[in-house]
C-alpha positions, -999 to +999 in steps of 0.1 A: -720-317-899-715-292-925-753-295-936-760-286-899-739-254-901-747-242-935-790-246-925-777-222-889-759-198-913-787-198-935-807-192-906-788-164-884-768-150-918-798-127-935-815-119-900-781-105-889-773-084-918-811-073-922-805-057-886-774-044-894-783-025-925-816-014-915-801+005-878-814-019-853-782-038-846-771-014-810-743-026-791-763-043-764-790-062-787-753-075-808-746-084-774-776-109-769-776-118-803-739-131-805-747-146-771-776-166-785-757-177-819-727-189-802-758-207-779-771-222-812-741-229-831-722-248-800-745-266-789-756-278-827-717-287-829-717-310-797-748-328-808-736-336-839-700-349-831-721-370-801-747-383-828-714-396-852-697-412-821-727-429-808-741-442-842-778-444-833-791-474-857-754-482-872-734-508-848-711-512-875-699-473-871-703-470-835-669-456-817-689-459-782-695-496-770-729-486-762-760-507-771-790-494-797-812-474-766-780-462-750-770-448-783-802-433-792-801-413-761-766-400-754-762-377-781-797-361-767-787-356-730-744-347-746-766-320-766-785-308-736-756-304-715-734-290-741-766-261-740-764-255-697-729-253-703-729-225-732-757-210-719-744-204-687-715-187-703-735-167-728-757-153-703-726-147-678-719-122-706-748-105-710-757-099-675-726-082-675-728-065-705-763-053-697-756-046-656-782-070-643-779-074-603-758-098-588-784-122-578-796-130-615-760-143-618-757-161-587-793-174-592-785-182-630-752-203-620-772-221-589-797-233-614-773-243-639-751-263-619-781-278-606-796-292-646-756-298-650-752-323-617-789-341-634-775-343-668-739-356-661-758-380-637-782-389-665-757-397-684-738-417-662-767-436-657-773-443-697-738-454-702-737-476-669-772-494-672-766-510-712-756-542-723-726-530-748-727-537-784-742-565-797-727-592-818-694-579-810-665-597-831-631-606-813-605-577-831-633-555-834-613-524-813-640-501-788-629-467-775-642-448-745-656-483-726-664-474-694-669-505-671-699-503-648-676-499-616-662-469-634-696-452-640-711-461-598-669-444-588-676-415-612-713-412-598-703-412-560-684-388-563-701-364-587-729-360-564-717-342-528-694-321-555-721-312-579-744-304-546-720-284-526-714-257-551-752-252-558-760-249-520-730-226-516-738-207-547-777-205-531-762-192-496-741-166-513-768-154-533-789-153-504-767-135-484-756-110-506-792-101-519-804-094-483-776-076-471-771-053-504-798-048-518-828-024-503-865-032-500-887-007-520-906+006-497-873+019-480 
């Protein structure tokens, strides 16, 4: 883990003080650049603590009771929505830091909650559809099993919640954009 954050501070350290000492650092380009390094850096953190509890091609060390496909692709989809998650945020902030209409944002959060309700489902679906660990020994102890009725419950009623919100956030945006905002040839 500390690899992984000392190759993003290699990465983001000189480019930020090579902006800053040359002039070119303004408020609202800090803005985006914060917003993309706190994009980078959380999402690189959630990867990695999903990658060490998951174990991809080490049983022995696995937290999760997940079998070896199962583990190989949960920390990619935990990473992935760790990212809609942050980024939704982070650009949150700079639409309002840089005054960008109101439909960017209500258009940014429809689409976000719409890759969120795929992801969690995706998910759901990876940790439901495996077989568990193999060779498993009696005392060995497992955290975080989730049964397969658990993950079909959790499922049911993720998707009309997950759905409603983005249809809402669609009719808002809708509404709001044609009853605010004027055509240009007006």
């Amino acid at each position: 883990m500390a690899a992984s954050f000392g190759i993003l501070l290699i990465l983001f350290g000189p480019v930020y003080l090579s902006l800053r000492i040359g002039g070119f650092m303004t408020e609202r380009f800090e803005l985006v650049y914060r917003a993309a390094v706190d994009i980078f850096f959380t999402t690189t953190l959630y990867f990695v603590l999903a990658r060490r509890l998951a174990a991809p091609g080490q049983p022995s060390w696995r937290i999760l009771d997940l079998d070896d496909k199962a583990a190989a692709r949960l920390p990619i989809l935990a990473g992935l929505a760790s990212f809609v998650s942050v980024a939704t945020r982070s650009f949150g902030t700079v639409s309002d830091g840089l005054y960008l209409p109101v439909t960017y944002t209500i258009g940014q959060l429809a689409l976000s909650a719409l890759a969120m309700l795929l992801l969690l489902a995706a998910i759901l679906l990876t940790v439901r559809g495996q077989a568990g660990l193999p060779g498993r020994t009696p005392g060995r102890r497992v955290y975080f099993h989730l049964g397969a009725t658990a993950c079909a419950a959790a499922l049911a009623v993720e998707s009309p919640l997950g759905l409603a919100p983005c249809s809402g956030l669609c009719g808002a945006g809708n509404y709001i954009s044609s009853r605010y905002s004027k055509p240009a040839s007006c």
